[in-house]
N, C-alpha and C positions, 0 to 999 in steps of 0.2 A: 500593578504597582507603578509601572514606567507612566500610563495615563494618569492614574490622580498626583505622580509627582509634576508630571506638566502641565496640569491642572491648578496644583496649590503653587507652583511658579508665576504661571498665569494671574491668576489672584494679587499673586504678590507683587508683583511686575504693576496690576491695574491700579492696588490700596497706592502704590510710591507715587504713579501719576497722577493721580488724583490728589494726594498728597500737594505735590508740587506746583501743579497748574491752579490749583484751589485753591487748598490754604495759605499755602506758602507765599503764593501773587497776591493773596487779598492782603498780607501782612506788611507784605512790602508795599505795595500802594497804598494801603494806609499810612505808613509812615512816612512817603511821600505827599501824598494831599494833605498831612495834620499840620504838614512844613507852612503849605500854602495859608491856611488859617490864623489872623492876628485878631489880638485884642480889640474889641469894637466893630468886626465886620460883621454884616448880616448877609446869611447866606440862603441862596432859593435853591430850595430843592425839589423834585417833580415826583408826585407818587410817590412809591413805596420802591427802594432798593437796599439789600442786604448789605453791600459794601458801602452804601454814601451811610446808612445807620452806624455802620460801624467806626467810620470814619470821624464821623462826629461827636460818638458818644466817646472817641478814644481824645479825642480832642478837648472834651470836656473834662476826662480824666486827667490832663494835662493842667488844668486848672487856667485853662482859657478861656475868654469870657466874651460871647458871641450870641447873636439871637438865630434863627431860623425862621425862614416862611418858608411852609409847606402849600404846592399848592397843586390840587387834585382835579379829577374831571371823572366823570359819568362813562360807564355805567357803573365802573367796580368798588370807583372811590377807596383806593388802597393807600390815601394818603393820610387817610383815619390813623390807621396804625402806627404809620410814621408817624404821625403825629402825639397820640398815645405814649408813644416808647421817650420820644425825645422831650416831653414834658416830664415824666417820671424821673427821669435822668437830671432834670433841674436845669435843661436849656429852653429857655425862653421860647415859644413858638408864635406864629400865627397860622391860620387858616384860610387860604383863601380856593375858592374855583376858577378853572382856569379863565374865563370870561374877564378874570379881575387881574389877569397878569398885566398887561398894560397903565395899568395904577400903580401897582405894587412893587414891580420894577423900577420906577425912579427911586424907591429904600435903601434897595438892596445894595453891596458891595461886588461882588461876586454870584456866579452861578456853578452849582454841582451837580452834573448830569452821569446817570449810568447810561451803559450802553448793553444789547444784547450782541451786538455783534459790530465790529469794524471791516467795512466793504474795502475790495483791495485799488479803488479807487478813491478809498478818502470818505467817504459816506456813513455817519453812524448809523447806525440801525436800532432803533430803540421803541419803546410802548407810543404809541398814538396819540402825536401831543407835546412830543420832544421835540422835532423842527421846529415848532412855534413858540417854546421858550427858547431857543436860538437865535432864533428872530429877531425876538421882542429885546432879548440882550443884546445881541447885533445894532441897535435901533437908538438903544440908550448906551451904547457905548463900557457894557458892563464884560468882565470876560467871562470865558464860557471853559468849564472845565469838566473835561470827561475822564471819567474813572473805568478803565475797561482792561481785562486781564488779557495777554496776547493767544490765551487757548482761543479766544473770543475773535481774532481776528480769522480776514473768511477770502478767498480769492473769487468769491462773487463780485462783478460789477453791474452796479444796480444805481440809478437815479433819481426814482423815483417808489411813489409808495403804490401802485397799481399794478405794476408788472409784475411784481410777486408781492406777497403779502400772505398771511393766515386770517381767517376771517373767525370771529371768535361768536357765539349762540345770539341770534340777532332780539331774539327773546328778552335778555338782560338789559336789553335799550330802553324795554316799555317800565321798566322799574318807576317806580315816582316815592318821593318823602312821604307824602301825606298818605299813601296806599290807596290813591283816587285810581281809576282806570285811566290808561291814556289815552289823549286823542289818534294813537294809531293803532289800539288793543287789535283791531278785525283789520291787519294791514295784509293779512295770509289772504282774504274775501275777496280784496283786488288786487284784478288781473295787473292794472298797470304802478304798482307798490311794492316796493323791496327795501328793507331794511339792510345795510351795509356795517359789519361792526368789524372795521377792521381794528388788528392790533397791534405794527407797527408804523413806523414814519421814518422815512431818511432823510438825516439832517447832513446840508453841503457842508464840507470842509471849511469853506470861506466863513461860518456864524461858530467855527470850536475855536477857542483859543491854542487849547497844547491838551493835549491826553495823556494822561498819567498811566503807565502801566508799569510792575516787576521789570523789565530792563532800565527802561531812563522815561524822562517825561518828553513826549516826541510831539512833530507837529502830525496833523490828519498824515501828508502826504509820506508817513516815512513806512504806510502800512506794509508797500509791495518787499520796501528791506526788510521788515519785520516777520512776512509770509515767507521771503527765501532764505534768511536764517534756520529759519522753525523747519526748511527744506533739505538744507545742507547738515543742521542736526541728525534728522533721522536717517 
């Protein structure tokens, strides 16, 4: 009896954290980023993320009146569905690949990036392909707004996207539109050939404007406060 009550405490204890760190931060960051969004601005968004979706489509509930460019990259192309969802919704999209962010960025207003993780040196950690819409916002003078909850913050220090990284089925590279073979279908045959798919990218603090998270909107450098909070909590 003493085991399954500490058991279904346990339980209970995890449902409230998750609770909290989850729902609770994506609710409050959302209604901090909806603050960020005016009348007329067009916002670039990268791939597919649950909380910038959310953000958006709460924003439209708001009866704001805003376009979107969605813009994606190979192999997953998960910017389909963002895109998908936020037409449905009745916000204005476009589509582009990332090859076209350089064009498409003199449009825009603003940028809305998720993050999978915040390094405790300031470094977002995000899908492969985020550094470079920083960049290219960096370049054109656009800001850069990250949306990332502080479970998400990490006391890794990391600079780059080589020294650690997850490398994701290199298989999914050869995909093609038209269902032509690719020119590197027999890349397994040579010796001197290796397909790399990596799946993140770290973006320097210098190309974020401010990160928005459930305590306050911070700049990159305020992570290491943010990790020894989260410290002196528990």
């Amino acid at each position: 009896k003493q085991w399954y009550q500490r058991r279904v405490r346990g339980h209970s204890q995890t449902h409230s954290s998750c609770f909290q760190n989850i729902y609770l931060a994506g609710k409050s960051i959302t209604e901090k980023a909806v603050n960020r969004i005016v009348n007329g601005d067009t916002i670039l968004i990268f791939k597919k993320s649950q909380l910038i979706l959310h953000i958006l489509l709460e924003a439209k509930a708001q009866n704001k009146e805003f376009k979107v460019v969605v813009v994606d990259s190979r192999p997953d192309l998960s910017g389909v569905s963002s895109c998908e969802r936020l037409t449905a919704a009745g916000i204005p999209c476009s589509y582009v690949y990332i090859n076209s962010s350089t064009y498409i960025m003199k449009k825009v207003t603003k940028v809305m990036l998720a993050a999978d993780a915040l390094l405790a040196n300031g470094y977002v950690l995000g899908p492969v392909g985020t550094a470079m819409m920083g960049l290219i916002a960096n370049t054109y003078n656009k800001p850069v707004i990250v949306c990332c909850e502080t479970y998400k913050f990490c006391e890794r220090v990391q600079t780059d996207s080589i020294l650690y990284n997850e490398l994701a089925d290199p298989d999914s590279m050869l995909k093609t539109l038209n269902a032509e073979e690719s020119p590197v279908a027999g890349w397994r045959e040579s010796p001197n050939t290796r397909l790399v798919n990596l799946v993140y990218d770290t973006t320097p603090p210098a190309l974020v404007s401010i990160v928005i998270t459930e305590i306050a909107e911070l700049p990159c450098s305020s992570a290491p406060v943010v990790l020894r909070r989260g410290a002196v909590k528990m």
